[in-house]
Structures are given as C-alpha cells and as structure tokens.
N, C-alpha and C positions, 0 to 999 in steps of 0.2 A: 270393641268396635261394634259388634253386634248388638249388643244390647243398646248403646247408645243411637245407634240407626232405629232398631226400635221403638225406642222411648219418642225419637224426632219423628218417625210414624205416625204413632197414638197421636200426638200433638199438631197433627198435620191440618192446615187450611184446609189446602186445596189437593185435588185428587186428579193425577196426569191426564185420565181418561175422560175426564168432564171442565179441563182448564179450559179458559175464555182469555185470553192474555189481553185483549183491549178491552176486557170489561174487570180485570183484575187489577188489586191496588197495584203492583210492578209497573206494568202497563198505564196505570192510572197517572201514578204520578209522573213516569216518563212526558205521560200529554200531555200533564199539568207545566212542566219543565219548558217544554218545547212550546208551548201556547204562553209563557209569561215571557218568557226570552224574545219571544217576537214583538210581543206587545210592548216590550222596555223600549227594544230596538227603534221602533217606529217613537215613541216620546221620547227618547231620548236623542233621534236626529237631529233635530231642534238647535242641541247644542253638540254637533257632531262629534256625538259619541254611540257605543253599541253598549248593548247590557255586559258586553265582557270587557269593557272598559270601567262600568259603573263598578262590578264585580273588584276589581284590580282597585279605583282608586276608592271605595267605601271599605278595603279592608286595609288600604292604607290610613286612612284618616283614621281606625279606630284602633292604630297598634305604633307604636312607635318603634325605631331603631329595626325594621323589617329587612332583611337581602331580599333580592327577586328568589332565591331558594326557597327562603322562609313564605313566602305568597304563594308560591306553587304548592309546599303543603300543607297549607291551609286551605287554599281553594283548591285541591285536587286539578292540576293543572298542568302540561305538559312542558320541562321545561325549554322547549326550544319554542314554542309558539310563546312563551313567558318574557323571552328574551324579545321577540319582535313585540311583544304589547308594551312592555317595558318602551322601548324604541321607539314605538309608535306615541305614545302618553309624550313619552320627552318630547318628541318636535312638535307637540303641541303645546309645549309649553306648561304641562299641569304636572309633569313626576320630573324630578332630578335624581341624580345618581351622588349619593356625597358618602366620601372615605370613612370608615369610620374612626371613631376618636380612638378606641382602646383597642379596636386588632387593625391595624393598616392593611390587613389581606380582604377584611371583608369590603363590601359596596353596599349602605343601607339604601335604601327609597324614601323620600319623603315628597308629600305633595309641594306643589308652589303654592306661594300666593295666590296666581291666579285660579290653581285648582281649587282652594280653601274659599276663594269667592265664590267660585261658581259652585261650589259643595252643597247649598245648603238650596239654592233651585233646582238642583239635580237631584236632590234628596224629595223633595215637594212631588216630583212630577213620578219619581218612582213609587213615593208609597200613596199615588194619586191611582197609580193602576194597581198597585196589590191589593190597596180599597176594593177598586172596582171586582178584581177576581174573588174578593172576600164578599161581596154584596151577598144580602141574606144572611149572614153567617151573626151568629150572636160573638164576642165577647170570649164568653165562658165556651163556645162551640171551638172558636179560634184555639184558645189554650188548651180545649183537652187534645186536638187534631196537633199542637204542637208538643203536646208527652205524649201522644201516641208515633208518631215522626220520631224524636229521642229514643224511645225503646225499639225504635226501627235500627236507628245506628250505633245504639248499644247492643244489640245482638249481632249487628253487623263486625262490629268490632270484636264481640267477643268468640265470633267463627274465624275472625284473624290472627284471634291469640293460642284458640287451641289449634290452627294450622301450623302458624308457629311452634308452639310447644311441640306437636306430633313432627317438626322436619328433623 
C-alpha cells in the first residue's frame, strides 16, 4: 500500500498546498457541467423539456429493450428521481412503459411516436448549443479533449476496481 501511495505521489498533478479548485480541471469540468445543463435547459424550454429529459430520452432512442434500472446506470442517476422522470416523460406523452416479451417481471422504456418526431428537433437545438460551447475549438482539439475525458473515466474506473478488489 505504501509503495503504491508512493508511486500515486511521484505522478501527482497537483500539490494540496498550491490547489485552486475553480481553476483546476475537477472544478473545471464541474462548470463546464453546470454552465451546459443551463444552457440545454433554457433551448430546450421551447419544447417543454429540461436537459434531464433530453438526457433520459437520447439514451432511450439510442438503446433498445432499456428498464428505468438500466437508464439509471447508464446515466448515473438516482433511482427514485428516475422513477418520477420516467413519470413525468409518460404524461407527456413521449416514454411508455411496455412489459417485456421474454421476462414478464421486467418494464422496458421506449419512446412514443410523438417522442421520435419530436427527436430529431430536439437533437438540432442541443448540438446547436454544444456548437456554441465548442466555438473556437478545431475538430482534432475536440477529439483529443474527448481521449483525454476517456482516460479520465478509465482511471476512474479503475480506482473502482482495485477498491473493489482490496474490500
């Protein structure tokens, strides 16, 4: 354990006595988080929806045969607010709850019709703003900041595995 603390030493960013947490990437991308979820929220009022709606039904449309289980971890999501978004979607008409064919215990999600029409102007007006937070940004800047993000949650994951392993 010691040596391993060690070696995470040597390879250390940043230094506790000199951390800037709103000028650091943790902090960074939390901003970035919180400053794009607003900006959904506001274009996506339009067609009364929130970015944790868009969240819910763009991970519906790109997976099929989903439970609200299965959405919560995928999007890392609480599942009792999961249960009222689910809830909230249906009376709007855009998520149904349908049995499934081959376990009768589970409840898949699928979007409606009306969701899958309205899908693809919901989609326009979202990557209309992650344009906008992307301005300036090249292409090839884009792609390496998203394998640098990847090897964010591939180390993240693999401080889950050895927590794991060590319980």
């Amino acid at each position: 354990m010691f040596a391993e603390a060690s070696i995470l030493a040597a390879m250390s960013i940043y230094d506790p006595l000199t951390y800037k947490p709103r000028e650091a990437a943790p902090g960074l991308m939390g901003r970035v988080r919180v400053a794009l979820l607003d900006a959904l929220d506001a274009e996506l009022e339009p067609f009364g929806l929130k970015a944790s709606d868009y969240i819910v039904l763009v991970t519906l449309a790109s997976d099929q045969q989903l439970t609200a289980s299965t959405v919560c971890s995928v999007i890392a999501h609480d599942p009792g607010a999961m249960t009222r978004k689910i809830d909230s979607l249906e009376k709007k008409g855009l998520v149904r709850r349908v049995r499934s064919e081959t376990d009768r215990r589970a409840i898949n999600l699928e979007l409606t019709p009306e969701a899958r029409k309205l899908f693809p102007r919901m989609m326009n007006a979202v990557i209309g703003v992650i344009n906008e937070f992307l301005h300036g940004f090249s292409k090839a800047e884009v792609r390496e900041m998203e394998s640098m993000l990847k090897r964010i949650l591939a180390n993240a994951e693999a401080r889950e595995a050895r927590k794991k392993d060590a319980a």
